[in-house]
C-alpha positions in Angstrom: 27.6 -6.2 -19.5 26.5 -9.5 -17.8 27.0 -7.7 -14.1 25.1 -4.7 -15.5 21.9 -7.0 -16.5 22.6 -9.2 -13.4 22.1 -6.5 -11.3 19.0 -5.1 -13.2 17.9 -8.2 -12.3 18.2 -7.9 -8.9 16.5 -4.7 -9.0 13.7 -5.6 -10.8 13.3 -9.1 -8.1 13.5 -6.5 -5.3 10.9 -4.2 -6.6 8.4 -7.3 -7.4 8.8 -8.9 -4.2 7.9 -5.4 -2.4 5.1 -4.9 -4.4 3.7 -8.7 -3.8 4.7 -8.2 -0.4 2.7 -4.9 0.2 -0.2 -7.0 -1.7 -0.5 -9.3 0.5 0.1 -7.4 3.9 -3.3 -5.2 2.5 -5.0 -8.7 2.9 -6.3 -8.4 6.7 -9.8 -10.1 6.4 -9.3 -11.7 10.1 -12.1 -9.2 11.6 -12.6 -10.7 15.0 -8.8 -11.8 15.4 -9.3 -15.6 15.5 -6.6 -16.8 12.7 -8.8 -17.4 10.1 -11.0 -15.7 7.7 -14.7 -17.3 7.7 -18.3 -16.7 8.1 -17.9 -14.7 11.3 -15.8 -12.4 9.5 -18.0 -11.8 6.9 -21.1 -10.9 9.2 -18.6 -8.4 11.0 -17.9 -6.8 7.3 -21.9 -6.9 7.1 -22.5 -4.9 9.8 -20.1 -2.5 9.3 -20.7 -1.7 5.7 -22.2 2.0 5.3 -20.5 2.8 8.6 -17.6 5.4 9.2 -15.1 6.5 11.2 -16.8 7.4 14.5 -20.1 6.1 13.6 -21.7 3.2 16.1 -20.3 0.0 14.4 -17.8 1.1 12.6 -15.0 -1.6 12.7 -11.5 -0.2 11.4 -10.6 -3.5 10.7 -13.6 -3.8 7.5 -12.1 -0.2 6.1 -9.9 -2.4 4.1 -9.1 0.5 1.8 -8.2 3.3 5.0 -11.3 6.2 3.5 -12.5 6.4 7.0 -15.8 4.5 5.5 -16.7 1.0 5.3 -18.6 1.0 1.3 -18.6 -1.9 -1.4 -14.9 -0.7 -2.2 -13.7 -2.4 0.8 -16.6 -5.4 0.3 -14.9 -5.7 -3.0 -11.3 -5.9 -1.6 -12.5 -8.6 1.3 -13.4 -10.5 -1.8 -10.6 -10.3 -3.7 -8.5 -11.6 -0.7 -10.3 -14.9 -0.3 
């Protein structure tokens, strides 16, 4: 019984770490590439937001959620990063 739960538990490590793993990899609020996350970033999101994909200013980077369009979604994800 105590391998049985034991190795539950190991399961149940594995899957948290993956999902905090995957959590943090969605986390890319470096827009301009410069190893940090600051006020330049945020006038990049700025100008982006209301832009798509094709569209003159869109920045891939600020489509934090992958839609194709940069909206308050992704504004709201950027926040909840940093």
């Amino acid at each position: 019984m105590r391998e049985i739960l034991s190795g539950g538990l190991v399961v149940v490590g594995l899957v948290f770490f993956g999902w905090t793993a995957s959590a943090q990899n969605a986390c890319q609020t470096d827009l301009n590439g410069d190893g940090v996350t600051n006020e330049a970033d945020v006038e990049i999101f700025q100008s982006a937001l209301g832009t798509a994909v094709g569209d003159e200013g869109f920045v891939a980077a600020a489509d934090l959620d992958g839609s194709g369009t940069v909206t308050s979604t992704d504004y709201g994800i950027f926040l909840g990063c940093n």
